[in-house]
C-alpha positions in Angstrom: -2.1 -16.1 17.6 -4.2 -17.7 15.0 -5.2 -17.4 11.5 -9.4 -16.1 12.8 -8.0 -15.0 16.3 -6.3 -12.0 14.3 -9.1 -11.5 12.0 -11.7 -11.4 14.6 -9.4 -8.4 16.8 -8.4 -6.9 13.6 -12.4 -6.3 12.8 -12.6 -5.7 16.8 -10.5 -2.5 16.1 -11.7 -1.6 13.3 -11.2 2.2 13.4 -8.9 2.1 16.6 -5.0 3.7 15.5 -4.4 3.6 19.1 -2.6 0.5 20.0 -0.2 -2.1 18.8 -0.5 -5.0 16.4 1.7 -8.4 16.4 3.9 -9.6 13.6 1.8 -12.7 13.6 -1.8 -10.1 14.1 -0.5 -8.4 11.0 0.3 -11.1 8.8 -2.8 -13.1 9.5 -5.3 -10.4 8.6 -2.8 -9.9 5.8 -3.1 -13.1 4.5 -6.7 -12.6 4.9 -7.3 -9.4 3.0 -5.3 -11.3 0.5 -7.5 -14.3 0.3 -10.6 -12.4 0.3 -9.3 -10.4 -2.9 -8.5 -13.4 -4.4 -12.2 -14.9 -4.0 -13.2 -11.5 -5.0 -12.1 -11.6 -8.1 -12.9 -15.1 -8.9 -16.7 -13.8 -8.4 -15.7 -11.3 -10.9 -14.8 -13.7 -13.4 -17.6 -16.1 -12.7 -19.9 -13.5 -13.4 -17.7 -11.8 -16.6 -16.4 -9.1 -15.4 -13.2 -8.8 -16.0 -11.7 -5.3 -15.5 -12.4 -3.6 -12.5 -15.2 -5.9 -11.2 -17.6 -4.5 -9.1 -17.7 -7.4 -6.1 -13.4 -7.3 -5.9 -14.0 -3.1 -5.8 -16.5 -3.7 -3.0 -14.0 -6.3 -0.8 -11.0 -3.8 -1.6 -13.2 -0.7 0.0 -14.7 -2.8 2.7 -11.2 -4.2 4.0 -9.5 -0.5 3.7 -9.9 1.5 6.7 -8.7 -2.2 9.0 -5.5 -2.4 6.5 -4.6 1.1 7.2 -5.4 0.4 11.1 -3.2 -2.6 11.1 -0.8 -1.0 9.2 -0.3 1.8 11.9 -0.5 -0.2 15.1 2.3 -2.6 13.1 4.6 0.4 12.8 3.4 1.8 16.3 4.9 -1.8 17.5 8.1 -1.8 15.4 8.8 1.4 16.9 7.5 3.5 14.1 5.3 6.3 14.3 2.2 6.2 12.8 3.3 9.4 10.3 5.7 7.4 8.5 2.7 6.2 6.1 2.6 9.7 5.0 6.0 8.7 3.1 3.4 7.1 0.1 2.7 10.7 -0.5 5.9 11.0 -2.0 5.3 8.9 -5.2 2.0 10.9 -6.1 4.0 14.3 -5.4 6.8 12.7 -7.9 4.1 12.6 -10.2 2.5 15.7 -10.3 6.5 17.3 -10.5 7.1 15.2 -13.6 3.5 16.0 -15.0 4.4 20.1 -14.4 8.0 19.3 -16.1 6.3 17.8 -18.8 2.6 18.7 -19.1 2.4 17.9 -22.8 3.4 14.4 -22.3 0.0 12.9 -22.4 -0.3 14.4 -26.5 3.2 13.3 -27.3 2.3 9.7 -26.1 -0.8 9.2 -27.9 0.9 11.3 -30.8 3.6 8.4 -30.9 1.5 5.6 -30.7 -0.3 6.6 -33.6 2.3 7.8 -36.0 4.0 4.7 -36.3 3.6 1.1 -38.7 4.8 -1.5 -35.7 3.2 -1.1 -32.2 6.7 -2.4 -30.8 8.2 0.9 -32.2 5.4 3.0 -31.0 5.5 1.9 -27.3 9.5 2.2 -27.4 9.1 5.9 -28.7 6.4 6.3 -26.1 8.5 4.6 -23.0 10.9 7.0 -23.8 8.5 10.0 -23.1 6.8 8.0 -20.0 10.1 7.0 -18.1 11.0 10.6 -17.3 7.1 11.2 -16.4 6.2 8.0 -14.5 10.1 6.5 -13.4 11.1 8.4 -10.8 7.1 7.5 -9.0 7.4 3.9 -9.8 10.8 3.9 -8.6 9.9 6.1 -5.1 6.7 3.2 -4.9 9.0 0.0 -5.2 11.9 1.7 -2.5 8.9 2.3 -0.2 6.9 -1.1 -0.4 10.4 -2.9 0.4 10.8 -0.5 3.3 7.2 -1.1 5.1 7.8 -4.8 4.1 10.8 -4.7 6.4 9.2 -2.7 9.3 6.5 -5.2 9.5 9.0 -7.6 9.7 10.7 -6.1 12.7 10.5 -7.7 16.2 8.1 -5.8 18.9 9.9 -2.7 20.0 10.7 -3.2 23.6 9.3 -0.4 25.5 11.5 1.0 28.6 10.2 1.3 31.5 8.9 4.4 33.1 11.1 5.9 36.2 9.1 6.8 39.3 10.5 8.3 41.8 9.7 7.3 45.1 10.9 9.0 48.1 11.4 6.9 51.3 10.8 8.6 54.6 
């Protein structure tokens, strides 16, 4: 498959979860949504705006709902169901567990960085209140990416074949 084959069948199916997607359909529009942030962002900057520029916003909303369909018909054809993506729930729940074991944490942080003369002491003091907070999230996010990496890396599941009985008179 080529690089504008897989883009042109992955804006084809643009809402479809039904289905599979190749290793080679996947990485394509991949490297596609990729490029097309990149060039995003360089508008961004062309025009001055560096954080959170409006034309990189609109190419990350407009290319959403095809990632997340690609994304499913890759695991559908790595012999994953589609409810595995649920899984990136899990660092958001690990955050709102470490905000309700904490839920002061946000004053003691902005508490630290202001009571102290070096801003290297003040973030250390602060890291030390943000690790227990944030870690376990950051850590569940980086375990997760490596895992999806790996299932889109995965060869096509071969299906088996259905049994029909026939009955010979």
């Amino acid at each position: 498959m080529e690089f504008f084959d897989a883009v042109k069948i992955a804006f084809k199916k643009y809402a479809q979860f039904r289905g599979t997607a190749s290793r080679s359909e996947y990485w394509w529009f991949f490297l596609f949504t990729f490029l097309m942030s990149l060039i995003g962002g360089a508008v961004d900057i062309a025009i001055h705006q560096t954080d959170n520029g409006p034309v990189q916003s609109i190419v990350n909303l407009a290319l959403f709902i095809p990632q997340l369909t690609i994304m499913v018909r890759r695991n559908r054809d790595a012999g994953f169901s589609a409810l595995w993506l649920l899984v990136w729930l899990l660092p958001v729940a690990l955050l709102v567990v470490g905000y309700l074991g904490n839920p002061n944490f946000i004053v003691e942080v902005s508490q630290e960085l202001m009571g102290y003369q070096t801003q290297e002491q003040a973030l250390i003091n602060a890291a030390n209140i943000l690790v227990p907070v944030v870690g376990p999230a950051i850590l569940a996010s980086m375990a997760l990416g490596i895992f999806f990496f790996v299932v889109s890396l995965l060869p096509t599941k071969k299906q088996k074949p259905v049994a029909v009985a026939t009955i010979d008179y």
